[in-house]
N, C-alpha and C positions, 0 to 999 in steps of 0.2 A: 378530718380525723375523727371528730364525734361520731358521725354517720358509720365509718369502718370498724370503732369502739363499741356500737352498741349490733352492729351485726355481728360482731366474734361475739358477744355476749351471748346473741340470739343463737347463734349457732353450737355456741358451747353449751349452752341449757338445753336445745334438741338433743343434742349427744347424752349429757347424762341423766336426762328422760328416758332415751332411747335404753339406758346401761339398767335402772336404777328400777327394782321390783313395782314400789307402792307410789303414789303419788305424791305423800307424804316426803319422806326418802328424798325423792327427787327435788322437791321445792328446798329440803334442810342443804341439800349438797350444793344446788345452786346460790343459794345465799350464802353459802360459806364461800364457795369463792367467787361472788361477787362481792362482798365484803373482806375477802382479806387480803387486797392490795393498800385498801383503807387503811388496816388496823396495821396491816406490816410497816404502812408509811410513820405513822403516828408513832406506834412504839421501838421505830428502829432507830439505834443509836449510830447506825454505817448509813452514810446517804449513799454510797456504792450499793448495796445491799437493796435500800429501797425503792433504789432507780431500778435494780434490775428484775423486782418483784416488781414495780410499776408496768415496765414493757412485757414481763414473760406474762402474766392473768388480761384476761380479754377485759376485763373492765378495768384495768390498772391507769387508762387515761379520762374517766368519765366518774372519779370522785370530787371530795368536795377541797381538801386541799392539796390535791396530788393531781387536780386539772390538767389537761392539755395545755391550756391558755400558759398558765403556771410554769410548766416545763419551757414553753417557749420563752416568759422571761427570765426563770433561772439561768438560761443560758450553761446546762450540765450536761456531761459525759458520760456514754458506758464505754469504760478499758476494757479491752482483754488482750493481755499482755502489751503489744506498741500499737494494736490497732484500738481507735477512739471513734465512736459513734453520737454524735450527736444526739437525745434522748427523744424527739420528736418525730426525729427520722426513722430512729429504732422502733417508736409505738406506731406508726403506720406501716412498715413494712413487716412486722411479727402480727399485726391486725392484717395487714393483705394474706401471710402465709394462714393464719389460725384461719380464717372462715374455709376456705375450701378444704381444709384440715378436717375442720371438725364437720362440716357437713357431708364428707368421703365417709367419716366414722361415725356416722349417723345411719345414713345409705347400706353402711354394712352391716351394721347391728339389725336393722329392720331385714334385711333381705337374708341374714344367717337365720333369725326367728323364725321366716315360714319354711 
């Protein structure tokens, strides 16, 4: 699960490199949201909320207290409506969907460019 967490990461920083003018630019947007599954974890008063900001950000399972490891002993759910997903299984299969995601819109940004 780390390994497929920190390739969606790699993946999604290709992508808004590929989107993003200056280099500058590019590095502030990637720290933002590699940082803000952290900050939504910490200051969310909904742990529904911050579980599901956990799984939807590529780096939502590779903080410091909103871990993988962590998830697997919270033993916590994503609802949506009567169906329930278990939150470890969610951050690896939305990490399996994100990397070929974001490296398609990578592929395409470079290839509209020339």
């Amino acid at each position: 699960a780390g390994l497929l967490s920190l390739l969606a990461v790699v993946a999604s920083t290709l992508w808004i490199s590929s989107q993003c003018k200056s280099n500058v630019s590019a590095l502030a947007v990637a720290l933002t949201v590699f940082l803000a599954p952290m900050i939504i974890y910490i200051m969310s008063n909904s742990v529904a909320f911050a579980n599901w900001a956990q799984c939807l950000f590529p780096a939502g399972s590779l903080g410091l207290q909103n871990a993988f490891a962590y998830t697997l002993w919270g033993f916590q759910f994503l609802h949506l409506g009567n169906f329930s997903v278990f939150v470890p299984f969610a951050i690896i299969g939305i990490a399996i969907v994100e990397i070929p995601l974001f490296i398609g819109l990578t592929a395409h940004s470079y290839v509209k460019r020339q």
